[in-house]
C-alpha positions as CSV (number, residue, x, y, z in Angstrom):
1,X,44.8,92.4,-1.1
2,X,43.4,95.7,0.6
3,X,41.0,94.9,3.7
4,X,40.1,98.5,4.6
5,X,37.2,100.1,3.3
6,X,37.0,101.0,-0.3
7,X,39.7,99.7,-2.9
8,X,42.4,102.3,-3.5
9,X,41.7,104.1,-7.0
10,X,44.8,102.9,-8.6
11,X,43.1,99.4,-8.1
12,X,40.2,100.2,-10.2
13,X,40.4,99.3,-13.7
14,X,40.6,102.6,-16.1
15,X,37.8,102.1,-19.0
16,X,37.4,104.0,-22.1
17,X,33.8,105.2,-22.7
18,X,32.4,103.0,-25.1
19,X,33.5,100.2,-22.6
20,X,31.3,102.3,-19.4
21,X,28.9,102.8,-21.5
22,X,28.2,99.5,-22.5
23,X,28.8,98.6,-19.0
24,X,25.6,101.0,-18.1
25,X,23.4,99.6,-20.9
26,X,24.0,95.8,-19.8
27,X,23.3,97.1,-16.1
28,X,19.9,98.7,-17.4
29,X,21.2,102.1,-16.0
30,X,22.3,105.6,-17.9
31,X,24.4,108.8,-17.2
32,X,21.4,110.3,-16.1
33,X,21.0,108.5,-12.1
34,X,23.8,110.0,-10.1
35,X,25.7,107.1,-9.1
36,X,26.6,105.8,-12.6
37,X,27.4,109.5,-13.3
38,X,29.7,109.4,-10.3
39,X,31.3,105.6,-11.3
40,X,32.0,107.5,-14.8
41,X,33.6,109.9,-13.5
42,X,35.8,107.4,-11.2
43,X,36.0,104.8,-13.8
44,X,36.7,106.6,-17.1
45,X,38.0,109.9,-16.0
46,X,40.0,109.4,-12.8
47,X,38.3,111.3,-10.2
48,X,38.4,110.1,-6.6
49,X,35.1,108.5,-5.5
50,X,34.5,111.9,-3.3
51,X,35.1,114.4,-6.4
52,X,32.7,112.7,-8.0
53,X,30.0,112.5,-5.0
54,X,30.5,116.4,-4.8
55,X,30.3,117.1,-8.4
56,X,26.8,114.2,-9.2
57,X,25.2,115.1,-5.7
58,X,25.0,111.5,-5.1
59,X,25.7,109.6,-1.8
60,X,29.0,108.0,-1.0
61,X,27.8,104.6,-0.6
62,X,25.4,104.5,-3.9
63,X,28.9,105.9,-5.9
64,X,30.8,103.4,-4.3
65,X,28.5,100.5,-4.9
66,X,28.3,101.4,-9.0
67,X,32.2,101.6,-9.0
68,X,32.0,98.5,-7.4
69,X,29.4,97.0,-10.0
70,X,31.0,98.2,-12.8
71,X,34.4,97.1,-11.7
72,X,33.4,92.9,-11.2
73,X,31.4,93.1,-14.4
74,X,34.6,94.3,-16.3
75,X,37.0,92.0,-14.6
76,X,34.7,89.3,-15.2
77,X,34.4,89.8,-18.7
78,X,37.8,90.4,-18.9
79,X,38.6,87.3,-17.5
80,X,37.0,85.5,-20.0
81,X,37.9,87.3,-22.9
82,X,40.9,89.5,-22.2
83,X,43.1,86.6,-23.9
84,X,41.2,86.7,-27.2
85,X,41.2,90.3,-26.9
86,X,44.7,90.7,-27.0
87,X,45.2,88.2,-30.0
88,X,45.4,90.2,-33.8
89,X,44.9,88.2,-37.1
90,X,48.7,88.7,-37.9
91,X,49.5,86.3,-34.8
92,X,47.8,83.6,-36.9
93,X,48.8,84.1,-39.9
94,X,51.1,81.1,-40.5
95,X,48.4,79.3,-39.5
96,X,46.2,80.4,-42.1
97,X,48.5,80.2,-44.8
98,X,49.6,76.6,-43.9
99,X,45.3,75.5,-43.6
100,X,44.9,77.1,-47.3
101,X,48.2,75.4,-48.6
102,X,47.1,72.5,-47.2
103,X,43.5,72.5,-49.0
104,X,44.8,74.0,-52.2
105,X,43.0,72.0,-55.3
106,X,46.8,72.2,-56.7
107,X,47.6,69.8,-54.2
108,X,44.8,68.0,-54.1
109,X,45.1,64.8,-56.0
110,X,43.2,64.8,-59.2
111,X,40.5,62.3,-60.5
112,X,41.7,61.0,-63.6
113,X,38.6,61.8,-65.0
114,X,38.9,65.4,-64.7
């Protein structure tokens, strides 16, 4: 665990847009204030936090804290559901197939009145 300061960047997670973005809409924020233009440019295009203060005009601290922000929201959510995430219909297909065989009407047994 790092102690000094701000994380390293190679400890911040690397998001696409549509995940920043939706990031920025939960947080009630936009592209338009300077620190969540400067966390973009950290989070989703790799800059280091100071590129990004010199290129958004923002302070150090306020880029910092919306990295930060952005960061523990997406770990967070990740944490909860990074496993489900990860999991594709073709890893449960057995499964399927074996529920439907096992609820087929041509095994079911049939009413001899039918």
């Amino acid at each position: 665990m790092y102690y000094g300061g701000s994380k390293p960047r190679n400890e911040y997670p690397t998001l696409t847009e549509a995940e920043f973005m939706l990031h920025a809409k939960w947080m009630r924020t936009s592209l338009d204030v300077k620190s969540t233009k400067g966390a973009y440019l950290v989070l989703v295009n790799g800059l280091t936090q100071k590129e990004a203060v010199e290129q958004t005009g923002s302070s150090a601290a306020n880029v910092n804290e919306s990295v930060q922000r952005v960061t523990v929201r997406h770990n967070e959510i990740m944490e909860i559901y990074g496993p489900r995430l990860k999991e594709k219909a073709s890893d449960h297909i057995n499964e399927i197939l074996e529920m439907i065989g096992a609820h087929s009407p041509a095994q079911e047994p049939q009413n001899a009145a039918s």
